[in-house]
C-alpha positions in Angstrom: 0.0 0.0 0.0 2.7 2.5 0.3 2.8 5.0 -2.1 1.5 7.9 -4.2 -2.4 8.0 -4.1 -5.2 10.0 -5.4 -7.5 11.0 -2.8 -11.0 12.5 -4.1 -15.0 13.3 -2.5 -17.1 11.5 -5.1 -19.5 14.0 -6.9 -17.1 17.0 -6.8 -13.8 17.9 -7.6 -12.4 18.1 -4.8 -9.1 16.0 -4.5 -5.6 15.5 -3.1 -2.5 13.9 -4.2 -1.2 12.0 -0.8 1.6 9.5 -0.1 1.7 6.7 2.2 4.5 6.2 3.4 6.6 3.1 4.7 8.3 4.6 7.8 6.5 4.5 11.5 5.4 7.9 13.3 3.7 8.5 16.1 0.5 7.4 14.9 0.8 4.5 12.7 2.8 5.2 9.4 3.3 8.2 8.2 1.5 10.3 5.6 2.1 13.5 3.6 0.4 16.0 1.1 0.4 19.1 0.3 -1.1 22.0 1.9 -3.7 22.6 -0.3 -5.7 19.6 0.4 -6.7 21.0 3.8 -8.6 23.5 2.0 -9.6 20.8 -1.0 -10.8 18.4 1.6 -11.1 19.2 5.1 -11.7 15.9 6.2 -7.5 15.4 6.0 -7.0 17.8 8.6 -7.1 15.6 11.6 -5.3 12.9 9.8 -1.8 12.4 11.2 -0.7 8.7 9.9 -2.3 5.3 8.4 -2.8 1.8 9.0 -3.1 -1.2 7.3 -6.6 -2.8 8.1 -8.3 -6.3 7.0 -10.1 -5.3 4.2 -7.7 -2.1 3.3 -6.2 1.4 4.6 -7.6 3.5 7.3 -6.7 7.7 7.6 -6.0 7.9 11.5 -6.0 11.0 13.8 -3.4 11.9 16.3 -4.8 9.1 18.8 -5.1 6.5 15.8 -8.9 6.4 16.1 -10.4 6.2 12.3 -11.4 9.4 10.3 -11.7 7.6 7.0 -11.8 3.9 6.8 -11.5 2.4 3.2 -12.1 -0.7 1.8 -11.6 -2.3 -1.6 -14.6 -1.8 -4.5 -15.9 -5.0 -6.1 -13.2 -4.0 -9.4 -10.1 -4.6 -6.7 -8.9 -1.4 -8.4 -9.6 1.6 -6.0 -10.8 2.2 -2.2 -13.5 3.2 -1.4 -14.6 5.4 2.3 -18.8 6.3 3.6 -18.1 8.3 6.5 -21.2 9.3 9.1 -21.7 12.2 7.1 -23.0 10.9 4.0 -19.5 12.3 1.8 -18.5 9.4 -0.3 -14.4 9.0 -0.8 -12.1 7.5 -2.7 -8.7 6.4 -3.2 -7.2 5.7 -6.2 -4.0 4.4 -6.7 -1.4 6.4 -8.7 2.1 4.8 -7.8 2.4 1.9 -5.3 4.9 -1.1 -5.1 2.5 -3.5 -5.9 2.4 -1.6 -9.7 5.9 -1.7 -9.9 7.6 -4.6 -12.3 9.8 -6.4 -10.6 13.8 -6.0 -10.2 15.5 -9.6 -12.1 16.3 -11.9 -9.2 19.8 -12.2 -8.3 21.5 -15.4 -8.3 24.5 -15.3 -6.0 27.6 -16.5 -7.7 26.2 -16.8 -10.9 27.3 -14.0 -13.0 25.5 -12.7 -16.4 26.6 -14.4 -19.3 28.8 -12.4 -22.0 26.8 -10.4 -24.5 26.8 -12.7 -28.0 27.4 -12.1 -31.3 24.6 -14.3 -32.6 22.3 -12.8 -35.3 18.9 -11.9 -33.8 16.0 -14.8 -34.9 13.3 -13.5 -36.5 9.9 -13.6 -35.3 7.1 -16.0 -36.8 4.9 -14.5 -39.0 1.8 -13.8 -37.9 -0.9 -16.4 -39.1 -3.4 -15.0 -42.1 -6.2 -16.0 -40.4 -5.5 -13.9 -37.5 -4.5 -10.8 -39.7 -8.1 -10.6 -41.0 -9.5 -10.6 -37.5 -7.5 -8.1 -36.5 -7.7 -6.1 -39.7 -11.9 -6.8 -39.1 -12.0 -5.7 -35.4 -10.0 -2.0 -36.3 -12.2 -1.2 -39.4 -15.4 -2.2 -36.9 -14.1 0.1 -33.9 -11.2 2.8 -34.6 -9.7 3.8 -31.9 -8.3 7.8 -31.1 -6.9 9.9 -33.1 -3.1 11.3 -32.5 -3.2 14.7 -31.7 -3.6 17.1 -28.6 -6.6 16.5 -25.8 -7.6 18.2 -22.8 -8.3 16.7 -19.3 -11.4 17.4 -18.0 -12.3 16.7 -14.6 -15.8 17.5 -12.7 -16.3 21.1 -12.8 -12.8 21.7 -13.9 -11.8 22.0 -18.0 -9.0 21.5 -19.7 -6.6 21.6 -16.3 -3.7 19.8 -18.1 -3.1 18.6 -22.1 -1.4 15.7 -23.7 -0.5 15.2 -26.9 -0.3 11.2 -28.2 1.9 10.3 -31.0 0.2 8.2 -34.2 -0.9 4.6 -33.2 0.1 3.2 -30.0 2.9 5.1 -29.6 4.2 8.1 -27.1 2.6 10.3 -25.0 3.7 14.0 -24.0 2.4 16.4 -21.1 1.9 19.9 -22.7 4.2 22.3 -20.8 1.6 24.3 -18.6 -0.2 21.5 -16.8 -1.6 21.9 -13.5 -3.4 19.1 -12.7 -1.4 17.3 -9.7 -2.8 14.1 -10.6 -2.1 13.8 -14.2 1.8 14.9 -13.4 2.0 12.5 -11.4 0.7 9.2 -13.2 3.2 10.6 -16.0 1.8 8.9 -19.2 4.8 8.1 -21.3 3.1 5.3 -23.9 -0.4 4.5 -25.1 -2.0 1.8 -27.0 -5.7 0.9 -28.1 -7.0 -2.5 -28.0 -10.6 -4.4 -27.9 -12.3 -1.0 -27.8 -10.2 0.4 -24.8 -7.3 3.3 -24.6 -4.8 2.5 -22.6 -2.2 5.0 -20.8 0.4 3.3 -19.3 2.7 5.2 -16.9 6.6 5.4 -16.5 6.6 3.1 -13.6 4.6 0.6 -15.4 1.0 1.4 -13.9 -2.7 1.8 -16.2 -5.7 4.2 -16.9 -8.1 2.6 -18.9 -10.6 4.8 -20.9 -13.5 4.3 -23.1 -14.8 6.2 -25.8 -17.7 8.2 -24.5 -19.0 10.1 -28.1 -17.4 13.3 -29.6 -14.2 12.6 -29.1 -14.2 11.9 -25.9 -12.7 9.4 -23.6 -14.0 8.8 -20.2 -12.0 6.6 -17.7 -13.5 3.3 -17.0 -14.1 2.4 -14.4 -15.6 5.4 -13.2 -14.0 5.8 -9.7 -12.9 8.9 -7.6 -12.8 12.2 -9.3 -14.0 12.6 -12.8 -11.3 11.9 -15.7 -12.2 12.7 -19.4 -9.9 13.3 -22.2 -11.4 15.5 -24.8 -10.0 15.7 -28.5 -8.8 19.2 -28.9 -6.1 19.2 -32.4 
């Protein structure tokens, strides 16, 4: 659970960009965002550290008693908090361990074998049959066009813009953005498969979005604060 997360009142725009952190404090782990989420979301400002729980994270006060107590949605992919007050939270994942690949396992005493000479194999070709399904299923749904879109969130437009390269290829963050969450995730790659956009982050983590009609993509699923990409150029 340690990490970067996206925390976010369901409904509105408000959200915060927090990270959990590894090391002990006074009152459980400890935690830190920025400033501005105080005014963003006032519940934060009696949290002081977090917990592990038995179904997923709890925001703790000074004395450790609960102020937000999450627990994992049905899709395993977010948190989700109902405090007495009727709010709705959640907590979305942005840059945890568990999304990180891997390091190679080190054998000890083994050492890596000497770079080779041999001429690289080519790949098998890829079997007609499966050409024309896959040639079927683009012309049946395209996928997004290259070119610049805007993030919308709730009540917010355009707070950040990306530009993607031509099909499944890079992805750039227009100088100027201000969304905390988007800088963040830092989309480096995208790719479109079985009617889905994918943006894949440096470390290795997803968004998923769906097209949602005028050149729109919405993220799916819908969890935490709104996320639409909007065709702009």
């Amino acid at each position: 659970m340690p990490g970067t997360w996206d925390l976010s009142r369901d409904g509105t725009n408000r959200r915060c960009v927090m990270t959990l952190r590894s090391e002990n404090g006074e009152s459980g782990q400890r935690i830190s965002f920025p400033a501005g989420c105080r005014r963003a979301l006032p519940v934060v400002n009696g949290v002081a550290g977090w917990l592990f729980s038995d179904r997923g994270v709890r925001l703790v006060d000074r004395n450790v008693r609960p102020i937000l107590e999450f627990v994992r949605r049905p899709d395993q992919r977010s948190l989700v908090a109902k405090p007495d007050g009727g709010e709705t939270y959640s907590l979305v994942p942005l840059d945890i361990a568990a999304m990180r690949p891997p390091a190679p396992p080190a054998i000890a005493g083994i050492e890596a074998a000497p770079a080779t000479n041999a001429p690289l194999q080519t790949a098998p070709s890829v079997p007609a049959e499966l050409q024309r399904t896959t040639a079927a299923t683009a012309t049946a749904a395209p996928g997004p066009a290259p070119g610049t879109y805007a993030l919308d969130r709730f009540q917010e437009r355009d707070t950040c813009r990306i530009t993607l390269d031509g099909a499944g290829g890079g992805v750039h963050v227009v100088p100027g953005c201000h969304d905390g969450g988007l800088e963040v995730f830092d989309p480096v790659r995208w790719r479109y498969a079985n009617g889905r956009m994918t943006l894949t982050a440096k470390r290795g983590h997803t968004i998923d979005l769906v097209p949602s009609g005028d050149g729109r993509w919405r993220r799916e699923p819908e969890v935490g604060t709104t996320f639409v990409l909007r065709r702009v150029d």
